[in-house]
PyMOL Python script that loads the backbone (N, CA, C, O; Angstrom):
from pymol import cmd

cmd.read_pdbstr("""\
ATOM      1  N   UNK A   1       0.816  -1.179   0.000  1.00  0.00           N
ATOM      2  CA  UNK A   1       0.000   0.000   0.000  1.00  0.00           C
ATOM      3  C   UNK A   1       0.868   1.255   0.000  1.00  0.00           C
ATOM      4  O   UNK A   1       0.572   2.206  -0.722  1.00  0.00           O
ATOM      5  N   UNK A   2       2.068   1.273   0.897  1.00  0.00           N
ATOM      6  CA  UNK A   2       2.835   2.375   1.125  1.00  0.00           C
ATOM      7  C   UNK A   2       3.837   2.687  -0.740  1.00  0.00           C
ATOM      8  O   UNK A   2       4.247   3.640  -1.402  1.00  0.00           O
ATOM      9  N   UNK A   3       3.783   1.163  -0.828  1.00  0.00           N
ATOM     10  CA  UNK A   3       4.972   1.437  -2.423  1.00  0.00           C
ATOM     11  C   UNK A   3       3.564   2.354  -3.757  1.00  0.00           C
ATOM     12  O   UNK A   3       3.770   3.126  -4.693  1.00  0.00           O
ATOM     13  N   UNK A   4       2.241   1.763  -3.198  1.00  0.00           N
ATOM     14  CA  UNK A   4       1.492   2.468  -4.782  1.00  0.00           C
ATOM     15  C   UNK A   4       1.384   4.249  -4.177  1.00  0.00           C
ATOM     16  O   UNK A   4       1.293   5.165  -4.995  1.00  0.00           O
ATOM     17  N   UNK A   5       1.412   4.507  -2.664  1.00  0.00           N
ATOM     18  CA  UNK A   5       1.122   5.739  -2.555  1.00  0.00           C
ATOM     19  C   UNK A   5       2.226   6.814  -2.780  1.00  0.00           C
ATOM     20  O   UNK A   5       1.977   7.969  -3.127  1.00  0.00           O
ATOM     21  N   UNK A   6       3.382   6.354  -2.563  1.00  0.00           N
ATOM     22  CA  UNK A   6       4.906   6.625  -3.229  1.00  0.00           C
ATOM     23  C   UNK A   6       4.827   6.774  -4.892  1.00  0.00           C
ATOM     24  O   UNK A   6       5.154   7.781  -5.519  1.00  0.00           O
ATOM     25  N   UNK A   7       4.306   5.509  -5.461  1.00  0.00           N
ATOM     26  CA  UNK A   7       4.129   5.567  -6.818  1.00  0.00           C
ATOM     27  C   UNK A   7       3.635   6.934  -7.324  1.00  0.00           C
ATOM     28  O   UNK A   7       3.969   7.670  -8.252  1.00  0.00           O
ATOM     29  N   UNK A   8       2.420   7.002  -6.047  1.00  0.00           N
ATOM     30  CA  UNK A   8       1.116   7.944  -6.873  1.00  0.00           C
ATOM     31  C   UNK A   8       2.175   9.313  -6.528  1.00  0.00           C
ATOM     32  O   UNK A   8       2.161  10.087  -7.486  1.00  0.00           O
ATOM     33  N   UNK A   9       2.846   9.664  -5.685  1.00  0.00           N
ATOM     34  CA  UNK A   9       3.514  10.910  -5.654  1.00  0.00           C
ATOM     35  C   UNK A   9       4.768  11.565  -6.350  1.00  0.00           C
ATOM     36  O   UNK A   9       5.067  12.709  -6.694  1.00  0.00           O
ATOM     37  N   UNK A  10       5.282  10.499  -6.396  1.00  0.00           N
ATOM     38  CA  UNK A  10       6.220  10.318  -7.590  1.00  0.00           C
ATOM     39  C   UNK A  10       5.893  10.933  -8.827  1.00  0.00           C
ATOM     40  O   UNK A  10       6.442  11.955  -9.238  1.00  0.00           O
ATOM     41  N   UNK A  11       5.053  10.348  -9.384  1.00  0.00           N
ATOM     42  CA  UNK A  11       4.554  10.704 -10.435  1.00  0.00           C
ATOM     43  C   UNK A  11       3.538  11.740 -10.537  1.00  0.00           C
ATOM     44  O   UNK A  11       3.425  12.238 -11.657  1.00  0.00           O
ATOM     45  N   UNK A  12       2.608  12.271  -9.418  1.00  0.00           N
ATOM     46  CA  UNK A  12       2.525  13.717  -9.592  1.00  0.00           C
ATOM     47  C   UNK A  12       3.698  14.325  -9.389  1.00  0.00           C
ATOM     48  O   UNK A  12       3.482  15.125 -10.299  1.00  0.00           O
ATOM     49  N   UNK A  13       4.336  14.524  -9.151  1.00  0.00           N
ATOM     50  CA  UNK A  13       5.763  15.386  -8.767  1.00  0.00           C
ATOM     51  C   UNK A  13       6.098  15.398 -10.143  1.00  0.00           C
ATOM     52  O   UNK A  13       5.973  16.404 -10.842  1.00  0.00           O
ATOM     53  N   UNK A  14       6.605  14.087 -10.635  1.00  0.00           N
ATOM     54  CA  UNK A  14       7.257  14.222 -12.276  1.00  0.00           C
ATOM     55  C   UNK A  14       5.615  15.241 -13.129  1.00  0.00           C
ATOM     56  O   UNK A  14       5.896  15.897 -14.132  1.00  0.00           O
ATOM     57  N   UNK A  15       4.768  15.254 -12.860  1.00  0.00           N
ATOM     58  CA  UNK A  15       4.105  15.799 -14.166  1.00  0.00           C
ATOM     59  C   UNK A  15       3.516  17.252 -13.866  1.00  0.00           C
ATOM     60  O   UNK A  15       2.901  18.019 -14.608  1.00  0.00           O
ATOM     61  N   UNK A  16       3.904  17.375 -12.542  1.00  0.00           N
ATOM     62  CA  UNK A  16       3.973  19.114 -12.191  1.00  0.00           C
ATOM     63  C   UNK A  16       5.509  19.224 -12.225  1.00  0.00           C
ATOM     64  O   UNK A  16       5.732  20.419 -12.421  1.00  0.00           O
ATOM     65  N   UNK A  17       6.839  18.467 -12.117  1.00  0.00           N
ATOM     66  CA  UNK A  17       7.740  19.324 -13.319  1.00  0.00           C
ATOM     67  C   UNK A  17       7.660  19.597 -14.534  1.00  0.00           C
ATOM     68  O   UNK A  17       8.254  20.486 -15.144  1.00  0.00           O
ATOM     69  N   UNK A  18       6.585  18.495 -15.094  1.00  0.00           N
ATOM     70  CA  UNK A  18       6.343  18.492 -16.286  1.00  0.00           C
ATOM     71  C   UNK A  18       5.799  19.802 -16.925  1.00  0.00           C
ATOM     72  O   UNK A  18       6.108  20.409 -17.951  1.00  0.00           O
ATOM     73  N   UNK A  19       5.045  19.978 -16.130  1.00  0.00           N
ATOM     74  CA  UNK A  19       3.833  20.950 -16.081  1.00  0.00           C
ATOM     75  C   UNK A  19       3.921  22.480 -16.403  1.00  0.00           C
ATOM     76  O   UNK A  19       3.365  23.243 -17.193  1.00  0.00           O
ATOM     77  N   UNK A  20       4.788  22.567 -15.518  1.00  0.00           N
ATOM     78  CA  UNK A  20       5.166  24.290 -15.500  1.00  0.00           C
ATOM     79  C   UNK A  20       6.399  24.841 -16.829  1.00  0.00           C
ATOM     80  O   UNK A  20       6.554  26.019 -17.152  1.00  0.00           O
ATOM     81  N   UNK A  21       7.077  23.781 -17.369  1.00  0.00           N
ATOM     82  CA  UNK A  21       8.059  24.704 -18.465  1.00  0.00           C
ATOM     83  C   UNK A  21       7.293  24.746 -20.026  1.00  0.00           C
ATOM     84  O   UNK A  21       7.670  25.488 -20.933  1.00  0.00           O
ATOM     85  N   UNK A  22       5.796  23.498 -20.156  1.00  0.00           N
ATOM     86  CA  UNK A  22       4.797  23.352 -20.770  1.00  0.00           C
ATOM     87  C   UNK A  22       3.709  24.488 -20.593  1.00  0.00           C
ATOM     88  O   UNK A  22       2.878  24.768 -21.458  1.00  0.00           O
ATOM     89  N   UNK A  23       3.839  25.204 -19.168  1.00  0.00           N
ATOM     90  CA  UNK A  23       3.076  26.513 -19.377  1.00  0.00           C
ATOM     91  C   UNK A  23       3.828  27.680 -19.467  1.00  0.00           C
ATOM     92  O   UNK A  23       3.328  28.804 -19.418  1.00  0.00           O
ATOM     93  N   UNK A  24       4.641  27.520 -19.556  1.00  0.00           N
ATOM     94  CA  UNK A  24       5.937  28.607 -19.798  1.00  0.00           C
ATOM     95  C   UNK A  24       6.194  28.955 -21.387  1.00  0.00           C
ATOM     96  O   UNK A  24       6.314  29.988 -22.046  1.00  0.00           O
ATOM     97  N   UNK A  25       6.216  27.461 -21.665  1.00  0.00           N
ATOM     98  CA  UNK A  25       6.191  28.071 -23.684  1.00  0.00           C
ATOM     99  C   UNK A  25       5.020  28.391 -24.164  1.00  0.00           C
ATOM    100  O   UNK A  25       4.871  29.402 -24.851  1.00  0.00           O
ATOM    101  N   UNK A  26       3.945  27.493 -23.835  1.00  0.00           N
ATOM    102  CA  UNK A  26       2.285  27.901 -24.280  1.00  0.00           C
ATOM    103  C   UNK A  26       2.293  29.881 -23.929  1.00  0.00           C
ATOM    104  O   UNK A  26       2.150  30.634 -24.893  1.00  0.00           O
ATOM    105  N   UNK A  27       2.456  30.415 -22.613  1.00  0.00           N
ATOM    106  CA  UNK A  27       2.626  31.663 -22.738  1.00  0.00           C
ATOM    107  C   UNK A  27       3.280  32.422 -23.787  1.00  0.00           C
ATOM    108  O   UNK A  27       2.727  33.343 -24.389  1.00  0.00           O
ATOM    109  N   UNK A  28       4.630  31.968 -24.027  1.00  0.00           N
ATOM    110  CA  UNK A  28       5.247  32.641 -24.803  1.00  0.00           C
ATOM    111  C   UNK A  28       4.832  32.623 -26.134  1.00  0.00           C
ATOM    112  O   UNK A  28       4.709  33.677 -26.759  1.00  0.00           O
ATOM    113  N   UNK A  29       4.543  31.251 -26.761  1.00  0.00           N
ATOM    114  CA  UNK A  29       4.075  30.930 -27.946  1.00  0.00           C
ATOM    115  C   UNK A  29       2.941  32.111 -27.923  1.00  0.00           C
ATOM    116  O   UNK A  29       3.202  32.969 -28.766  1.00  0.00           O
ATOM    117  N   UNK A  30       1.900  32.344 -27.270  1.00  0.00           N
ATOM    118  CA  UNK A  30       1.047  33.113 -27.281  1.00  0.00           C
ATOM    119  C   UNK A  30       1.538  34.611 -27.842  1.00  0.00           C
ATOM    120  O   UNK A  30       1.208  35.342 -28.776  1.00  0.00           O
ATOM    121  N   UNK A  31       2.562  34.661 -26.696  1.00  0.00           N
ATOM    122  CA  UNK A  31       2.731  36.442 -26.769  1.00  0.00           C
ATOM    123  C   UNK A  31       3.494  36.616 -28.056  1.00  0.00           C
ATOM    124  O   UNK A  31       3.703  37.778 -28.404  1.00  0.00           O
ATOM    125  N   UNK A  32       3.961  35.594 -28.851  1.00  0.00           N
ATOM    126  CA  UNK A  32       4.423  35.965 -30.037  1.00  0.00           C
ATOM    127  C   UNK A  32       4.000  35.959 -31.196  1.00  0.00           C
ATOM    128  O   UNK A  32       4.483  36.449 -32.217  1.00  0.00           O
ATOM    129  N   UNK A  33       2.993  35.337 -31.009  1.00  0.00           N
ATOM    130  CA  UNK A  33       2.039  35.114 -32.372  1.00  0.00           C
ATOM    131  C   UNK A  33       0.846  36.725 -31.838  1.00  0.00           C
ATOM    132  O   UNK A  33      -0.245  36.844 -32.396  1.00  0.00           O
ATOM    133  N   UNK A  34       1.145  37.401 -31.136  1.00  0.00           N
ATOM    134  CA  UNK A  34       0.874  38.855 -30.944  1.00  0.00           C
ATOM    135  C   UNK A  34      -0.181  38.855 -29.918  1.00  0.00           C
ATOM    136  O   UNK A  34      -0.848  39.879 -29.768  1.00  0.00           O
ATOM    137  N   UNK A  35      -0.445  37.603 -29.049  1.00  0.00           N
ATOM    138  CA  UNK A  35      -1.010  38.017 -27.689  1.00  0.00           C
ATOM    139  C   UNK A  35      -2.332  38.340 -28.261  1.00  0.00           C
ATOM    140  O   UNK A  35      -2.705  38.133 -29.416  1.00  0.00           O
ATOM    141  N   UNK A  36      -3.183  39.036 -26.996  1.00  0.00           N
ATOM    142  CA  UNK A  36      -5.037  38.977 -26.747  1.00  0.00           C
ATOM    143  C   UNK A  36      -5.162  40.235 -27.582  1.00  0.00           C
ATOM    144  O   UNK A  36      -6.230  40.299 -28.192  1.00  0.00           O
ATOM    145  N   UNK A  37      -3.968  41.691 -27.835  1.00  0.00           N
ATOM    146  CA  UNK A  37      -4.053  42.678 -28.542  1.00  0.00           C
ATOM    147  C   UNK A  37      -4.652  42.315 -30.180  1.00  0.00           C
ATOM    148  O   UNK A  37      -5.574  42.786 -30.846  1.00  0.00           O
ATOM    149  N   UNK A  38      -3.602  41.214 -30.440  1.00  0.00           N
ATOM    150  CA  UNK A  38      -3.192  40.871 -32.001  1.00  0.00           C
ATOM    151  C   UNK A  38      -5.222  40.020 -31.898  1.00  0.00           C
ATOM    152  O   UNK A  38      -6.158  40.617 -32.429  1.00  0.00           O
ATOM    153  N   UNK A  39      -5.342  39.224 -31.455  1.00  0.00           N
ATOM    154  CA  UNK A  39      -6.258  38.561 -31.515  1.00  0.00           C
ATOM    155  C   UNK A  39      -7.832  39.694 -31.444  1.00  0.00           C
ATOM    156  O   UNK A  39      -8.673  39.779 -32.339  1.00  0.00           O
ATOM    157  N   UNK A  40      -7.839  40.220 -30.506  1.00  0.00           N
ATOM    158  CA  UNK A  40      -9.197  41.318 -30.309  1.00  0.00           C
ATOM    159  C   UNK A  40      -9.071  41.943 -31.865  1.00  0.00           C
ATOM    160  O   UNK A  40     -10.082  42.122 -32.545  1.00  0.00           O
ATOM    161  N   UNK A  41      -7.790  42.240 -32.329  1.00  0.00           N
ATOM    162  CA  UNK A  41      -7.987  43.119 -33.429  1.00  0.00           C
ATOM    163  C   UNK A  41      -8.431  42.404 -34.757  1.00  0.00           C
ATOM    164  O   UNK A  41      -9.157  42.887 -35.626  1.00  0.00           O
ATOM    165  N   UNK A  42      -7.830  41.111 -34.744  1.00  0.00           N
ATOM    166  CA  UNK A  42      -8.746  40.423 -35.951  1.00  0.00           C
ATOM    167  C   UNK A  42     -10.081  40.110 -35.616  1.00  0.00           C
ATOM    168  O   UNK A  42     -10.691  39.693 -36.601  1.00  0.00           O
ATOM    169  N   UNK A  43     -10.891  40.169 -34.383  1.00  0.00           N
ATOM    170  CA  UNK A  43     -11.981  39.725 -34.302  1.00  0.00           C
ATOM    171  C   UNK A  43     -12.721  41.335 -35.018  1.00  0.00           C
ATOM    172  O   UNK A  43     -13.400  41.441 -36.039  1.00  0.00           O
ATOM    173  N   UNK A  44     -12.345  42.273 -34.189  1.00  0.00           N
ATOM    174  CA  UNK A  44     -12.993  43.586 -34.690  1.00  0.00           C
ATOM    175  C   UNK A  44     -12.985  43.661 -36.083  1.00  0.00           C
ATOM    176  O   UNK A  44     -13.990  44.091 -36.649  1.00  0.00           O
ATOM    177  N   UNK A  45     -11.660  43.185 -36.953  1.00  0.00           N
ATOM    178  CA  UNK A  45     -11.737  43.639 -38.107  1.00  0.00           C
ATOM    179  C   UNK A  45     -12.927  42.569 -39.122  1.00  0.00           C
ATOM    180  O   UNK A  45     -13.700  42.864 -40.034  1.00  0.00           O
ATOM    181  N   UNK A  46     -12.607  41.278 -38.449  1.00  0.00           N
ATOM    182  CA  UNK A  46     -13.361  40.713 -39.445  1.00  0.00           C
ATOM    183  C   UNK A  46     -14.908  40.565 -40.022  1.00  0.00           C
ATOM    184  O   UNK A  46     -15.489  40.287 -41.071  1.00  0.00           O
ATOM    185  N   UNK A  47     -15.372  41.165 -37.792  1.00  0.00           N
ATOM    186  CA  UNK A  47     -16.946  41.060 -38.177  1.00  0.00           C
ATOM    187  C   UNK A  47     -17.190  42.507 -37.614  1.00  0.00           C
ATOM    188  O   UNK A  47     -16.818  43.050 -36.574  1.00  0.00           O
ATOM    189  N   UNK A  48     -18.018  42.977 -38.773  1.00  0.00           N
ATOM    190  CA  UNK A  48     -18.628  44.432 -37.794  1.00  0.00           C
ATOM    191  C   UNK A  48     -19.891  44.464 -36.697  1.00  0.00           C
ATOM    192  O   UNK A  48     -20.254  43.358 -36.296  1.00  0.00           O
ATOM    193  N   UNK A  49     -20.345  45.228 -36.361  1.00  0.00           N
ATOM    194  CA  UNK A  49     -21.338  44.878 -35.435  1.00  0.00           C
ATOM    195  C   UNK A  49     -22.545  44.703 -36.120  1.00  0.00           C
ATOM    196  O   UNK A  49     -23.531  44.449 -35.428  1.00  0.00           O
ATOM    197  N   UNK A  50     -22.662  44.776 -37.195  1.00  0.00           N
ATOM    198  CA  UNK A  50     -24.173  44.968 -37.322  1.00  0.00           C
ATOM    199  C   UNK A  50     -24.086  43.291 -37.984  1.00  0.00           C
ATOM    200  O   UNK A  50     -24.982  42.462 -37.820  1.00  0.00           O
ATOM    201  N   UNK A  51     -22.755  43.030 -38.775  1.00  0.00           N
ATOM    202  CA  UNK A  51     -22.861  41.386 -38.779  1.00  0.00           C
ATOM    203  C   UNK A  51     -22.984  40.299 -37.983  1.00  0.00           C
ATOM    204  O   UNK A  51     -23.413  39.168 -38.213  1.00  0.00           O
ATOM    205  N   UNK A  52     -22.309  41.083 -36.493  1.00  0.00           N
ATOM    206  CA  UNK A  52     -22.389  40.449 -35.651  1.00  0.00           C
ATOM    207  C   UNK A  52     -23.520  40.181 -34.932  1.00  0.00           C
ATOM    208  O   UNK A  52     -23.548  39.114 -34.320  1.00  0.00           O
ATOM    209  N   UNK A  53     -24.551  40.990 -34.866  1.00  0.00           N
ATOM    210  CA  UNK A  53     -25.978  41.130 -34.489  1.00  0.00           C
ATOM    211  C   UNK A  53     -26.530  40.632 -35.221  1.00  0.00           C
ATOM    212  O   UNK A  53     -27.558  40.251 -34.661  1.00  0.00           O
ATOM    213  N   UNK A  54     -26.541  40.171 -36.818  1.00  0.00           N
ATOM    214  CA  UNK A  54     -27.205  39.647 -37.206  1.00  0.00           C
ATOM    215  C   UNK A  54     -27.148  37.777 -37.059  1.00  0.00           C
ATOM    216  O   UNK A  54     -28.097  36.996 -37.134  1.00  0.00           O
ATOM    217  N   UNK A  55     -25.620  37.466 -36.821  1.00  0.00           N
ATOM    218  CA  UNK A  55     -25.371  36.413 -37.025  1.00  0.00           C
ATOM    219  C   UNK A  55     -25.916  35.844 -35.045  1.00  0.00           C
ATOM    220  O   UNK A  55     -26.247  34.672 -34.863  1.00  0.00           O
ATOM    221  N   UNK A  56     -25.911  36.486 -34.279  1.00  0.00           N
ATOM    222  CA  UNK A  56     -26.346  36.197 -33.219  1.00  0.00           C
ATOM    223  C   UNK A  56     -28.297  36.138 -33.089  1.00  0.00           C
ATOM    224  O   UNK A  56     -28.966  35.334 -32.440  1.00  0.00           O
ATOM    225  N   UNK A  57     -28.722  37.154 -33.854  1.00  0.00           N
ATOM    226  CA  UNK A  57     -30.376  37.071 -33.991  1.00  0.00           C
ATOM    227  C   UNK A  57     -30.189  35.416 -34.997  1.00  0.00           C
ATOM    228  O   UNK A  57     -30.861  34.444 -34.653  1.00  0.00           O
ATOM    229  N   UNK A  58     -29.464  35.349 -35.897  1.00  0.00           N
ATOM    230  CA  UNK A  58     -29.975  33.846 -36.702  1.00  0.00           C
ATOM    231  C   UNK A  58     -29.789  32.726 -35.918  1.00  0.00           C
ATOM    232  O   UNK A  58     -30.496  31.741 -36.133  1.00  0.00           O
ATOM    233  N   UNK A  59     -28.631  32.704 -34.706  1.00  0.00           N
ATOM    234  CA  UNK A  59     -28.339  31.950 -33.862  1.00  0.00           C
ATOM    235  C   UNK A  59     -29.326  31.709 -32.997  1.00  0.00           C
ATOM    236  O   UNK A  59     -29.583  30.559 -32.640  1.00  0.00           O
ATOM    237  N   UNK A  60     -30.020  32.810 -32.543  1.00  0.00           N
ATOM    238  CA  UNK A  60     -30.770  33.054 -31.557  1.00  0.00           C
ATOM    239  C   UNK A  60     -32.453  32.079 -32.352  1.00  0.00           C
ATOM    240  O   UNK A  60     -33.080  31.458 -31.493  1.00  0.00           O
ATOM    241  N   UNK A  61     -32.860  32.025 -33.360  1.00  0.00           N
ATOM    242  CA  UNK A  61     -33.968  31.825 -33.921  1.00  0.00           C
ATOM    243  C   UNK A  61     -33.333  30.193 -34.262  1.00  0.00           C
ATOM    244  O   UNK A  61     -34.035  29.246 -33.907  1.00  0.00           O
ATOM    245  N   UNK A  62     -32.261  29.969 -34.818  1.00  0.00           N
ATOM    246  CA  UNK A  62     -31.981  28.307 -34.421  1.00  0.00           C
ATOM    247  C   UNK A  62     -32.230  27.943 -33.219  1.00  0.00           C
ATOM    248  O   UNK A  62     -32.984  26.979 -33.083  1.00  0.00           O
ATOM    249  N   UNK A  63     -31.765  28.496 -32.210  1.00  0.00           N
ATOM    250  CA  UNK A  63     -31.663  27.809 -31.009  1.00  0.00           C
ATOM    251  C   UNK A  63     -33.145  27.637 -30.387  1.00  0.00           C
ATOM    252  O   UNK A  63     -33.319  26.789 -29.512  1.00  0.00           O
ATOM    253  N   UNK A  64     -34.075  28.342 -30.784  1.00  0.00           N
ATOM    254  CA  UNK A  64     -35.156  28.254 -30.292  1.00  0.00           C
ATOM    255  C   UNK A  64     -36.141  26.963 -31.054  1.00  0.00           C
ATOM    256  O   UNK A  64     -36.948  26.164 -30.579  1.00  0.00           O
ATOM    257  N   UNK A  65     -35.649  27.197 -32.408  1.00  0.00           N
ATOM    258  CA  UNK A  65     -36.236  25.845 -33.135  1.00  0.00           C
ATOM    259  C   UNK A  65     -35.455  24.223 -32.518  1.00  0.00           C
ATOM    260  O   UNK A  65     -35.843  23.139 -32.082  1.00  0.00           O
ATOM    261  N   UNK A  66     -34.721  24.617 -32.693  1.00  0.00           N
ATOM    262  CA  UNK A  66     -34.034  23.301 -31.960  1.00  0.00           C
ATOM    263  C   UNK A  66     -34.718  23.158 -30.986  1.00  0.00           C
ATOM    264  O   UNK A  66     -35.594  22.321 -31.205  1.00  0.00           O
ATOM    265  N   UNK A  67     -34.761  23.661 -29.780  1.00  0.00           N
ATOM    266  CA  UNK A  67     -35.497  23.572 -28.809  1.00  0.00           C
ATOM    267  C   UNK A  67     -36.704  23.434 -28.569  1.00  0.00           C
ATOM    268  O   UNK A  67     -37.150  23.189 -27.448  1.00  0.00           O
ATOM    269  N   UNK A  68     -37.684  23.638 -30.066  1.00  0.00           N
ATOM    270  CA  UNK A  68     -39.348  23.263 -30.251  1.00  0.00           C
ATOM    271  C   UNK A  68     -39.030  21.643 -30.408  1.00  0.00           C
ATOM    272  O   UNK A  68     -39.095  20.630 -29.712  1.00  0.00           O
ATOM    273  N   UNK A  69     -38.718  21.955 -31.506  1.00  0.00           N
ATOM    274  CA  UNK A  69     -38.029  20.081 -31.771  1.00  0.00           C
ATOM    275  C   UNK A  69     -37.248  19.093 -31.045  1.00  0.00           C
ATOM    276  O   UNK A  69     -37.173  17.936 -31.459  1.00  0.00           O
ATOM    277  N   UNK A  70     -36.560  19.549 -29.800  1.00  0.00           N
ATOM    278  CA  UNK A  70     -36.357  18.739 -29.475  1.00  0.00           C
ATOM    279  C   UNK A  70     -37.778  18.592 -27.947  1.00  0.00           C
ATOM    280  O   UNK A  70     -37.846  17.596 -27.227  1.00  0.00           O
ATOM    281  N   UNK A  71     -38.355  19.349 -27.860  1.00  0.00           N
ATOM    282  CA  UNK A  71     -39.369  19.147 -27.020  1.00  0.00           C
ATOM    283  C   UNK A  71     -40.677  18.549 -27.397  1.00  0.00           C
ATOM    284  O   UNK A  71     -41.451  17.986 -26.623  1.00  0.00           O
ATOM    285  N   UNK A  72     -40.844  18.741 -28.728  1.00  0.00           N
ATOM    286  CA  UNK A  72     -41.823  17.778 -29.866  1.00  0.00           C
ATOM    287  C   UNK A  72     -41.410  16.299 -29.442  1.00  0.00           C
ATOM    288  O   UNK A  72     -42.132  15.455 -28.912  1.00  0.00           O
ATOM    289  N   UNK A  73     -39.711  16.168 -29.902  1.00  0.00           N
ATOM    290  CA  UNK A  73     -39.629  14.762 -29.504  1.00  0.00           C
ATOM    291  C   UNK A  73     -39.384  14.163 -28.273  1.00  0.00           C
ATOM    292  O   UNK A  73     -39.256  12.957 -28.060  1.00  0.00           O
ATOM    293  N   UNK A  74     -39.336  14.919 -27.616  1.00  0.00           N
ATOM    294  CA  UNK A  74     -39.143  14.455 -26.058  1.00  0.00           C
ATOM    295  C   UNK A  74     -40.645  13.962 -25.653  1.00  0.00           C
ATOM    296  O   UNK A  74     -40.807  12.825 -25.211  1.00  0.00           O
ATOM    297  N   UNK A  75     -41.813  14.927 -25.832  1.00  0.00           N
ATOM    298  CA  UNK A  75     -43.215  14.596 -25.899  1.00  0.00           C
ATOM    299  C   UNK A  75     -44.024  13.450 -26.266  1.00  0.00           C
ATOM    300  O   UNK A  75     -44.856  12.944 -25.513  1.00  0.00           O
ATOM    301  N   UNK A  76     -43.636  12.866 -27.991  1.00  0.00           N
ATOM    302  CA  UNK A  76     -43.452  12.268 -28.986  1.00  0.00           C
ATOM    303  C   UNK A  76     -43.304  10.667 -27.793  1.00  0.00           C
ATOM    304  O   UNK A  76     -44.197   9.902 -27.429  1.00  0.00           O
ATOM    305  N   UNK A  77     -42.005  10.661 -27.509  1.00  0.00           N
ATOM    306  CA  UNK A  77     -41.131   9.883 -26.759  1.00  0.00           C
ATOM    307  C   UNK A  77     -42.112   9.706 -25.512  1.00  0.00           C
ATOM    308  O   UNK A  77     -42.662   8.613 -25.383  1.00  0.00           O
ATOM    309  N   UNK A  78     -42.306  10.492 -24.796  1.00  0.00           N
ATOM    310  CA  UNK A  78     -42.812   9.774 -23.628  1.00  0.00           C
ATOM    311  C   UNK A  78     -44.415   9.457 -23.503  1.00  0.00           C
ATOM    312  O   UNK A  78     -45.020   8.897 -22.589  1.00  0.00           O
ATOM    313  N   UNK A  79     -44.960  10.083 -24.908  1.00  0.00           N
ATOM    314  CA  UNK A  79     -46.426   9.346 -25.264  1.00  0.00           C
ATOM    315  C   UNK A  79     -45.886   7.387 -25.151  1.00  0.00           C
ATOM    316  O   UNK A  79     -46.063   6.431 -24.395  1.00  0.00           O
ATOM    317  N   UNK A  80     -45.348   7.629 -26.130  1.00  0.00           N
ATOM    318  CA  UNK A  80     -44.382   5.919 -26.480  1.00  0.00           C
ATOM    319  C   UNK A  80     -44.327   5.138 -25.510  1.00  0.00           C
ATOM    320  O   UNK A  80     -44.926   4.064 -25.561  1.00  0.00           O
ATOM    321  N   UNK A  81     -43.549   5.532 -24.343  1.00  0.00           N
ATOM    322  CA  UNK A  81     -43.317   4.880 -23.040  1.00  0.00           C
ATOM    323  C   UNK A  81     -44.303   4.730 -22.273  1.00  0.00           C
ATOM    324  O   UNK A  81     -44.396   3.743 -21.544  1.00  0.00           O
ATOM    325  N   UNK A  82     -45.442   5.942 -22.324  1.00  0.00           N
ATOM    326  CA  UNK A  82     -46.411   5.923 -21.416  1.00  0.00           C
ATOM    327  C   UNK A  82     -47.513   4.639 -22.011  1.00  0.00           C
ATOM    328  O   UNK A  82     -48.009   3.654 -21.463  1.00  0.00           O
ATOM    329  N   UNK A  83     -47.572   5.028 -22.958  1.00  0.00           N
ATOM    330  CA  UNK A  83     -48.454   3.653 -23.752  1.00  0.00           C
ATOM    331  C   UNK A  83     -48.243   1.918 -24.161  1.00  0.00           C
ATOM    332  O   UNK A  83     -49.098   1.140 -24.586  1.00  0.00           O
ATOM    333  N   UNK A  84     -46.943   1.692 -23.892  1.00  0.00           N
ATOM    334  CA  UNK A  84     -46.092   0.704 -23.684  1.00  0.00           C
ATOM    335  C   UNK A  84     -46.261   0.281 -22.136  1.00  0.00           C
ATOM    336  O   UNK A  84     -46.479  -0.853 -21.710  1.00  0.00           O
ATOM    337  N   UNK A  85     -46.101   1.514 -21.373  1.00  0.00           N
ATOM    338  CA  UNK A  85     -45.914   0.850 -20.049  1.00  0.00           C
ATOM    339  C   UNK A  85     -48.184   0.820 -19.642  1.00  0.00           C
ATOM    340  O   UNK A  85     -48.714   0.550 -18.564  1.00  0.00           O
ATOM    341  N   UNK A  86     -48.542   1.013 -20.317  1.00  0.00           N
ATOM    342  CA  UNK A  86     -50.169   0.756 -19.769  1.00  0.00           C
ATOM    343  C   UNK A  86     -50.539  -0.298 -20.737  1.00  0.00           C
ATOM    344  O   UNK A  86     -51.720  -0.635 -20.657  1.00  0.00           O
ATOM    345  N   UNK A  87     -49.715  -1.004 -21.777  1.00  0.00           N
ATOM    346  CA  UNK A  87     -49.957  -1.862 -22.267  1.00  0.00           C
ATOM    347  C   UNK A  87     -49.612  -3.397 -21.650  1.00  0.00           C
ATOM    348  O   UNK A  87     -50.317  -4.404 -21.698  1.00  0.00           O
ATOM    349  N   UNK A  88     -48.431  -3.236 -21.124  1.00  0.00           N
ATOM    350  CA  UNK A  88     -47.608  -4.000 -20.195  1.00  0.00           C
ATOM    351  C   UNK A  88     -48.594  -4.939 -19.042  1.00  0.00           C
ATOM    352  O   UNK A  88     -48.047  -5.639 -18.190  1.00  0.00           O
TER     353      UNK A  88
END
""", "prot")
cmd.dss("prot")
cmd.show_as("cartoon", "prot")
cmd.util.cbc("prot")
cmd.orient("prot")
């Protein structure tokens, strides 16, 4: 029991050394490919707001159909079960 709980520490130890020089380049990699600046600015450039409002109202009118339909079949579904189980 004492050798697997050794095991188990061991090896967290190895993968939090692991850990930290793996978040050390992920940072850097970041800040060189131009960081949250470089990134905000392609989001601004690519969509304007009024595209962006629109593409969120079309989102917004999927999500609500999805959600008729999947409550149609959820309905659908437990007619099924309910009539199965009074057939039973």
């Amino acid at each position: 029991m004492e050798a697997v709980t050794l095991l188990i520490a061991v090896t967290a130890l190895i993968l939090g050394i692991l850990a930290v020089p793996a978040l050390i380049l992920a940072i850097l990699a970041f800040r060189r490919t131009g960081g949250a600046a470089d990134l905000k600015r392609q989001v601004e450039s690519t969509t304007s707001s009024l595209d962006l409002k629109k593409q969120v109202e079309f989102l917004a009118s999927m999500a609500d159909s999805l959600r008729e339909k999947t409550a149609d079949a959820l309905d659908r579904l437990e007619k099924s079960i309910r009539k199965s189980e009074k057939g039973e």
